[in-house]
N, C-alpha and C positions, 0 to 999 in steps of 0.2 A: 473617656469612660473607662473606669477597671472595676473589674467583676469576676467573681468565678461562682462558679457551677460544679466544678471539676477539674481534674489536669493543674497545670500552674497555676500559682496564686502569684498574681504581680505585686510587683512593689515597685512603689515612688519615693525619688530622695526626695529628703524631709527637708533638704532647703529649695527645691522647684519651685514653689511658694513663692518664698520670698527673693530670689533672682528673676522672677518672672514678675511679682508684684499681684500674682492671683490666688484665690481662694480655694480652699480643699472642701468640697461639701458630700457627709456620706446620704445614702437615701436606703431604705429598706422598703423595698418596693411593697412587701405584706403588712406593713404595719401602716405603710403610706393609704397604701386599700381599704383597712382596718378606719382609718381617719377619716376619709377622704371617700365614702362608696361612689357618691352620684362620679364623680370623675374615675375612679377605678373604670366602670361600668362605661363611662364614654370611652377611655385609651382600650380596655379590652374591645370595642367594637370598632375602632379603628386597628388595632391591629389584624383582628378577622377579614376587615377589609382588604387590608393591605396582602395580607395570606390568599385572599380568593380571588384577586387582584395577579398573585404570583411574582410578588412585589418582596413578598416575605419567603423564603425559603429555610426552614430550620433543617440542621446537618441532622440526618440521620444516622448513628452508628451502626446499628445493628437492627434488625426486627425479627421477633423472636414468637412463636404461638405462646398462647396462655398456659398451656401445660410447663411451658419453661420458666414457669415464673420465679423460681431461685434465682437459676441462672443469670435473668435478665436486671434483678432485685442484685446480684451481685455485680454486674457489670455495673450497674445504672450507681453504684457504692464505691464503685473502683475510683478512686482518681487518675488514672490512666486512659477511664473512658473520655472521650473528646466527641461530642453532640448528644443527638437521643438513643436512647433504647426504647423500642416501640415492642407494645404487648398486641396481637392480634388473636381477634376472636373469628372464628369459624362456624 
């Protein structure tokens, strides 16, 4: 799987393909959503699952109060940020 979010964007040689003899297939996981609700709506409650489970752990980078909402709107834009930026309400 390669992905980003933020931080590096990976790259794959363009012959891995064909010395391996496998397929490159991309997926846009919002538009797959967009297509596809009834199963969107199944994978989003298996990953809750799996979250409340504690199976799923997302990296937190920072957690910032809602007054710092710039801030965290600029961190969460940085490509240097690496996980979440969490807004917390009081």
């Amino acid at each position: 799987m390669v992905g980003f979010a933020g931080g590096h964007v990976s790259a794959l040689k363009a012959n891995l393909s064909i010395i391996k003899g496998a397929s490159l297939i991309g997926v846009d996981f919002r538009q797959f959503g967009e297509r596809n609700t009834e199963k969107r709506i199944e994978l989003e409650r298996e990953v809750v699952a799996m979250w409340c489970d504690g199976r799923v752990k997302p990296l937190v980078n920072r957690t910032l109060p809602l007054e710092r909402f710039a801030e965290a709107s600029a961190l969460a834009q940085d490509r240097a940020t690496v996980g979440r930026v969490v807004l917390t309400v009081e």
